[in-house]
C-alpha positions as CSV (number, residue, x, y, z in Angstrom):
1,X,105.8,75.9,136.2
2,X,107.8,78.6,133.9
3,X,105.3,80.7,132.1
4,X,107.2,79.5,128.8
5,X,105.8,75.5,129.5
6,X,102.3,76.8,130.1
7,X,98.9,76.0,128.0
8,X,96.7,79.1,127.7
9,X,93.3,78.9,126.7
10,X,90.9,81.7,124.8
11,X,87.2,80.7,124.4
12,X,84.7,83.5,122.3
13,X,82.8,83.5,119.3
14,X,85.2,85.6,117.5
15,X,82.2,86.9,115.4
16,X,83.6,88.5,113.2
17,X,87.2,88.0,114.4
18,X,88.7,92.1,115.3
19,X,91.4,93.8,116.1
20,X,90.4,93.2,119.7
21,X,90.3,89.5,119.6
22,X,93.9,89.4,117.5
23,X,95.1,91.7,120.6
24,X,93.9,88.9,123.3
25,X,95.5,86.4,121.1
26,X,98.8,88.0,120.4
27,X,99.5,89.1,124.4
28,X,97.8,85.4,125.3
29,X,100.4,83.6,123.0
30,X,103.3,85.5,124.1
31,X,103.3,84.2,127.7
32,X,102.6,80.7,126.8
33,X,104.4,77.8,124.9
34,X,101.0,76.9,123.2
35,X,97.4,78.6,123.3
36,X,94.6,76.9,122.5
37,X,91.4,78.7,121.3
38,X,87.9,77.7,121.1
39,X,85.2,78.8,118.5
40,X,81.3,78.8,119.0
41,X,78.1,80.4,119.6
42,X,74.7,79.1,119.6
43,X,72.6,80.1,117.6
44,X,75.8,80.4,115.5
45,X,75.9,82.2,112.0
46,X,74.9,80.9,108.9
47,X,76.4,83.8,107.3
48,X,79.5,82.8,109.2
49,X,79.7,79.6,111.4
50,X,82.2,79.0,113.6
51,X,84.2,76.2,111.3
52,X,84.2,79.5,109.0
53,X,85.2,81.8,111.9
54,X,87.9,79.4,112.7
55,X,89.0,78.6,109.6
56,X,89.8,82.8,109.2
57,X,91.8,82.8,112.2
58,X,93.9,80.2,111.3
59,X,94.5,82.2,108.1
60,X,95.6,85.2,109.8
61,X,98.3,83.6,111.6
62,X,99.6,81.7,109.3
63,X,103.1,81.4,108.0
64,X,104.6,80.7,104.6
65,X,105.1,77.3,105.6
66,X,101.4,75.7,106.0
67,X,102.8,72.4,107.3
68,X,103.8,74.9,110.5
69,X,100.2,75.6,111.5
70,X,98.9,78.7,113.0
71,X,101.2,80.5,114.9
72,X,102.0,83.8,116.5
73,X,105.9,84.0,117.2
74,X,106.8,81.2,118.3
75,X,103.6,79.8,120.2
76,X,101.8,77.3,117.8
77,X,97.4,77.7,118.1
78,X,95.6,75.1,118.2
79,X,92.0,76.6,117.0
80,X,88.9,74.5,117.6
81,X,85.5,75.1,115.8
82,X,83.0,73.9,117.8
83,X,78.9,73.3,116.9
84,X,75.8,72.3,118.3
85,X,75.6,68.8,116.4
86,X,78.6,67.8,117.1
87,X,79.8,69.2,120.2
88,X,76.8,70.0,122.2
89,X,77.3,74.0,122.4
90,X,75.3,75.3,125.3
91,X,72.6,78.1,124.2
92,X,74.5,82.0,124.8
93,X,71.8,82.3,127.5
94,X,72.5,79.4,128.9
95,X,73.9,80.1,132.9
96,X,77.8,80.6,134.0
97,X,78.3,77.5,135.7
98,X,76.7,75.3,132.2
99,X,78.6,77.2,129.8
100,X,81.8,76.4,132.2
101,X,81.2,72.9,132.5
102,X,80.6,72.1,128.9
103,X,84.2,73.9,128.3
104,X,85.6,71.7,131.3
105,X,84.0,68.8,129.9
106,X,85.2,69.1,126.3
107,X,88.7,69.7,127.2
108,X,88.3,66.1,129.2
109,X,87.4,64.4,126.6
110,X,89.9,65.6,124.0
111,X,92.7,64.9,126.7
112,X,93.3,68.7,126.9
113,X,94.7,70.3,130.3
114,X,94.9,74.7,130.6
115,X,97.1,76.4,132.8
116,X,95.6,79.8,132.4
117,X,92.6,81.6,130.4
118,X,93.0,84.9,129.1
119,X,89.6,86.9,128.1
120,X,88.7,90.4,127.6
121,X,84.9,90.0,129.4
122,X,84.1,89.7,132.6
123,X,82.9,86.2,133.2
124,X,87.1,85.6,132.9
125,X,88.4,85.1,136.1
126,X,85.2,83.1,137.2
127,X,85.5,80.8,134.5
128,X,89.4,80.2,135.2
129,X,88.8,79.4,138.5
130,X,86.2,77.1,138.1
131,X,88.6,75.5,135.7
132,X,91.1,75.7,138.7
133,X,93.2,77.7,136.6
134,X,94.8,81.2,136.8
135,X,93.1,84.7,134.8
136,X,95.0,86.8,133.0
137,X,92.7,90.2,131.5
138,X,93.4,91.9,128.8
139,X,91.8,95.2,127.7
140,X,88.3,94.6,129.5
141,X,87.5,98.1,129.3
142,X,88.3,98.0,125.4
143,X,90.9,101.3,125.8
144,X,93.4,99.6,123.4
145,X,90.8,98.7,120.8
146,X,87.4,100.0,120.9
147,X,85.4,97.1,119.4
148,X,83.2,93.9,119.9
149,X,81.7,91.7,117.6
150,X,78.1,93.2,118.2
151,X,79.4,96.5,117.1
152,X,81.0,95.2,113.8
153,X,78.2,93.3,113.0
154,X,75.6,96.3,113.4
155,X,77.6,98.7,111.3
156,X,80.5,97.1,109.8
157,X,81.4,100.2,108.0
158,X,81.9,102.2,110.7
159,X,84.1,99.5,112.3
160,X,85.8,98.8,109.7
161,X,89.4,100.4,111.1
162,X,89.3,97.4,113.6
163,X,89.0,94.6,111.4
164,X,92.2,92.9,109.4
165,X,91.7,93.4,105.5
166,X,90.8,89.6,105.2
167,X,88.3,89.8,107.4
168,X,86.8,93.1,106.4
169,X,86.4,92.1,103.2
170,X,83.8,88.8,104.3
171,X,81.9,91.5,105.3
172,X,82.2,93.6,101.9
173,X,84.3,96.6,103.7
174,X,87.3,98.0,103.3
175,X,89.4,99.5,106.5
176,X,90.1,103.5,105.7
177,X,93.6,104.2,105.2
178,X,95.5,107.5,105.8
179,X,97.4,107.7,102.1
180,X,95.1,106.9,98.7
181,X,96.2,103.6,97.3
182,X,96.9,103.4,93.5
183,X,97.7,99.9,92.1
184,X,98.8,98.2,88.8
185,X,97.9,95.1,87.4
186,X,98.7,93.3,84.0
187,X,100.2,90.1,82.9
188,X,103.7,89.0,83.2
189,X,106.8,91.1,82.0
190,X,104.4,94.2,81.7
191,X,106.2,96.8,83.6
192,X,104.5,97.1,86.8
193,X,107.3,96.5,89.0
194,X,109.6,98.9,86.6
195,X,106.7,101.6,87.0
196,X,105.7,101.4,90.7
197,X,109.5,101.8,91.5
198,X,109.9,104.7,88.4
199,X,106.7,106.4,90.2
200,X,107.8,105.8,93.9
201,X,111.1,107.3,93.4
202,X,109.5,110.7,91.2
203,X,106.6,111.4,93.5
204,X,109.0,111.0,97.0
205,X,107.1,107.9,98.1
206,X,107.3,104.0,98.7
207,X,105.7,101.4,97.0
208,X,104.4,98.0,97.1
209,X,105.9,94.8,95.6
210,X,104.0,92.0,94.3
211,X,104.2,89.4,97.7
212,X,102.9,86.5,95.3
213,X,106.3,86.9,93.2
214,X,108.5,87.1,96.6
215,X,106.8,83.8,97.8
216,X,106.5,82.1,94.3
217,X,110.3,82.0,94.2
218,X,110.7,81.1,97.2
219,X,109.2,78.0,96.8
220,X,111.0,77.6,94.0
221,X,107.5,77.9,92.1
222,X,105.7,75.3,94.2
223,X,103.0,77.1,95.5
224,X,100.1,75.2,96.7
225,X,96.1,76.3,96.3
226,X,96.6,77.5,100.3
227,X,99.0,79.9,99.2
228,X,97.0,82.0,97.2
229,X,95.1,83.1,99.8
230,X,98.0,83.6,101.8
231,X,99.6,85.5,99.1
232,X,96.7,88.3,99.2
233,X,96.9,88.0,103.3
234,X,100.2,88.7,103.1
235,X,100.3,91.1,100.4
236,X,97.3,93.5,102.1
237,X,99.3,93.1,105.5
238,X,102.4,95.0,103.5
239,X,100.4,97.3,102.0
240,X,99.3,98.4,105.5
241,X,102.8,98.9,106.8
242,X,104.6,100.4,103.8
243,X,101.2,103.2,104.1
244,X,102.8,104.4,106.9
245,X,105.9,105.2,105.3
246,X,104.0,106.8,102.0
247,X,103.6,110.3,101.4
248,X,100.5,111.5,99.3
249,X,99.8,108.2,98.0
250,X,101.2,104.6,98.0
251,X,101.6,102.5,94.7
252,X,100.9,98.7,94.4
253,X,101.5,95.8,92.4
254,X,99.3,94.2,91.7
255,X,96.5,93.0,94.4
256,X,93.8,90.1,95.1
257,X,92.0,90.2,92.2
258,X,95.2,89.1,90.3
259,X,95.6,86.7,92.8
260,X,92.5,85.2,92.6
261,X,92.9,85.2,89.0
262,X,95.9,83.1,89.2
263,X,93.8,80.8,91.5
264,X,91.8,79.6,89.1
265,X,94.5,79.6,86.4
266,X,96.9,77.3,88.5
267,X,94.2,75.3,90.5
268,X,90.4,75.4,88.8
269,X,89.0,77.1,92.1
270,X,89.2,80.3,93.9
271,X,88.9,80.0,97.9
272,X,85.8,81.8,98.9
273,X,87.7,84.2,101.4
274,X,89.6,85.0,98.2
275,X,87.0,86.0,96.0
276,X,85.4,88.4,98.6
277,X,89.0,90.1,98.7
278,X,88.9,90.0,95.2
279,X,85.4,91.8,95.2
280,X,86.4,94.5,97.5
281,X,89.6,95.8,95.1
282,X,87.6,98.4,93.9
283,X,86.9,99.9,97.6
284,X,90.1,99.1,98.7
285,X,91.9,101.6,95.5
286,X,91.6,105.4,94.8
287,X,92.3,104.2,90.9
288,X,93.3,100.9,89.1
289,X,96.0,101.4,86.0
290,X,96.4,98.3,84.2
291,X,100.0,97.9,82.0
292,X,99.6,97.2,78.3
293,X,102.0,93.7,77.6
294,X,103.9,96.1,74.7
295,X,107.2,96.4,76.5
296,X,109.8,93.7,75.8
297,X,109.2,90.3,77.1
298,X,111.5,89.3,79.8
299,X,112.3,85.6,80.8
300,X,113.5,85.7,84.7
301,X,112.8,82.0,84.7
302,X,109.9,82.5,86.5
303,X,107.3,83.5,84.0
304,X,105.4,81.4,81.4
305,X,105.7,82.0,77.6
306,X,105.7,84.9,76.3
307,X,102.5,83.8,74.1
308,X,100.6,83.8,77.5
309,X,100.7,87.8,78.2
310,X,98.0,88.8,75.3
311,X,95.5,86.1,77.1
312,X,96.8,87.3,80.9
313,X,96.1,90.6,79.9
314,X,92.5,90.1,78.3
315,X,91.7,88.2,81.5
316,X,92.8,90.8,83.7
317,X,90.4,93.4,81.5
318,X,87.3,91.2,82.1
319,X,87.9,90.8,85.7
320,X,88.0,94.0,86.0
321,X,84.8,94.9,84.2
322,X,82.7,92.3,85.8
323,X,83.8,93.7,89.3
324,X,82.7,96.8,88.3
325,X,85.9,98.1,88.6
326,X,87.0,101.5,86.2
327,X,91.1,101.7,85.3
328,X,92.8,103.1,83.2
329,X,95.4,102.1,80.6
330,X,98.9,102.8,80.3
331,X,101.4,102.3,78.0
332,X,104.3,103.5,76.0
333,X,108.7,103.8,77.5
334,X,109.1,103.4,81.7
335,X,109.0,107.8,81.1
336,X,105.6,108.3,79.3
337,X,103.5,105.8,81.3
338,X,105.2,107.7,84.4
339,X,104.0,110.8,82.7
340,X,100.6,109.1,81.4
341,X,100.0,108.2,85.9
342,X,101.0,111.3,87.2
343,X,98.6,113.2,84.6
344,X,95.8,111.1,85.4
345,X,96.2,111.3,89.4
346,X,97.4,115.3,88.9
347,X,100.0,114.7,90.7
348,X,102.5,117.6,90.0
349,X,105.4,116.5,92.4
């Protein structure tokens, strides 16, 4: 059997889901054509059950097409949450050869055959071959990424660097970054794309555009409740790479707490993995400017009535305050609010 027609399996509680268990994942999936990957503890969270747990995984590999399911390249993931009603978990404490046979077992009786199991403990290779399977390890002795879930769950703070942003923020933390992040909100046809760009190219860096926008057209403004969610993922995600290219600080448009602002405004709820990236805006920014709605309206064919802005904008405001959140205002031609940031942040470039 070619490595590319294998079934891989991953079992852990993936509590809280870290950088670790998305390395396991990500080398697991590219040596098999589909990886399945099991969820469950007992006791399990409250805080964070595995359906939770699961649910987050399958966020952070999703794609902008939801119909495609989970994925990492080209392998599809099937994630399973499993539970103590309805499963029969086996206690943590529970012997090797009973927590292998109630895997064994499961997979029999949802039809499911493995080829290989890939872990990063050292029960692995037993497990696989009571399973009659083969072992592949990866990262046992946590070199590549120095992290369990027992560490992030003592001091989340301190290991915060190995968590995604989505993640992090479940836990109210904010991974450090190497560059101070500045972002800009405000309704539509404010000027934040026309500033971050104005401010990028004067103060030698790179800046962030707004990933809801890219995705909004193109679905050809269909987006679905799912996306929002996906929209801050994804929009995080770029703000993480285009860090590395910054220099002395990185500007971005706008950020979850828009996002989950347009939640509610397009569907009447806010996912709750959402709102807790939403909550952690003021952590995740060195300083919030919001763009008065005084510059010219512009109809792209995207944007909703001009008459909207004056409302978008007010929301925006009380979001902001009940976050806790301070900004600042800016407003004026494309030159003074350019001026107006660079005063503010003293940057003298």
């Amino acid at each position: 059997m070619t490595s590319s027609a294998r079934t891989g399996l991953v079992v852990g509680k993936f509590w809280p889901p870290h950088r670790g268990h998305q390395l396991l994942l990500e080398i697991a999936a590219a040596q098999v054509a589909e990886l399945l990957v099991l969820v469950y503890a007992r006791p399990d969270s409250e805080a964070m059950p595995a359906p939770v747990r699961a649910q987050w995984l399958r966020e952070l590999y999703r794609g902008d097409k939801l119909v495609d399911g989970p994925r990492i390249g080209s392998t599809p993931l099937r994630i399973f949450a499993l539970t103590a009603e309805a499963d029969g978990v086996p206690p943590d404490a529970a012997d090797d050869t009973t927590q292998r046979e109630f895997v064994r077992q499961w997979l029999a009786r949802q039809g499911l055959a493995v080829d290989v199991v890939f872990s990063s403990e050292n029960y692995g290779p037993g497990f696989a071959a009571y399973l009659g399977v083969a072992h592949v390890a990866v990262d046992n002795a946590r070199q590549l990424v120095p992290v369990s879930g027992t560490l992030v769950r003592n001091n989340p703070v301190a290991y915060a660097r190995h968590l995604h942003p989505l993640v992090a923020a479940q836990l109210g933390v904010v991974p450090p970054t190497e560059v101070p992040r500045v972002v800009f909100l405000g309704a539509e046809s404010s000027g934040k794309s026309t500033l971050c760009a104005a401010l990028a190219e004067a103060c030698g860096t790179v800046w962030v555009p707004e990933y809801g926008r890219t995705l909004h057209e193109e679905k050809t403004g269909n987006l679905d409740y799912e996306d929002l969610l996906y929209i801050a993922r994804r929009h995080a995600e770029l703000e993480d790479e285009a860090a590395v290219q910054a220099h002395g600080v990185l500007f971005c448009d706008t950020n979850a707490a828009t996002t989950a602002l347009y939640s509610y405004y397009y569907f009447h709820r806010c996912d709750p993995a959402l709102q807790a990236m939403a909550a952690v805006c003021g952590q995740r920014y060195a300083h919030t400017f919001v763009c008065t709605p005084t510059v010219p309206f512009e109809q792209d064919g995207w944007r909703g009535p001009e008459a909207l802005r004056s409302f978008q904008h007010g929301m925006i405001l009380m979001q902001l305050d009940y976050l806790g959140i301070a900004y600042t205002l800016v407003e004026g031609t494309v030159a003074e609010r350019v001026a107006q940031v660079r005063s503010h942040l003293s940057i003298n470039i």
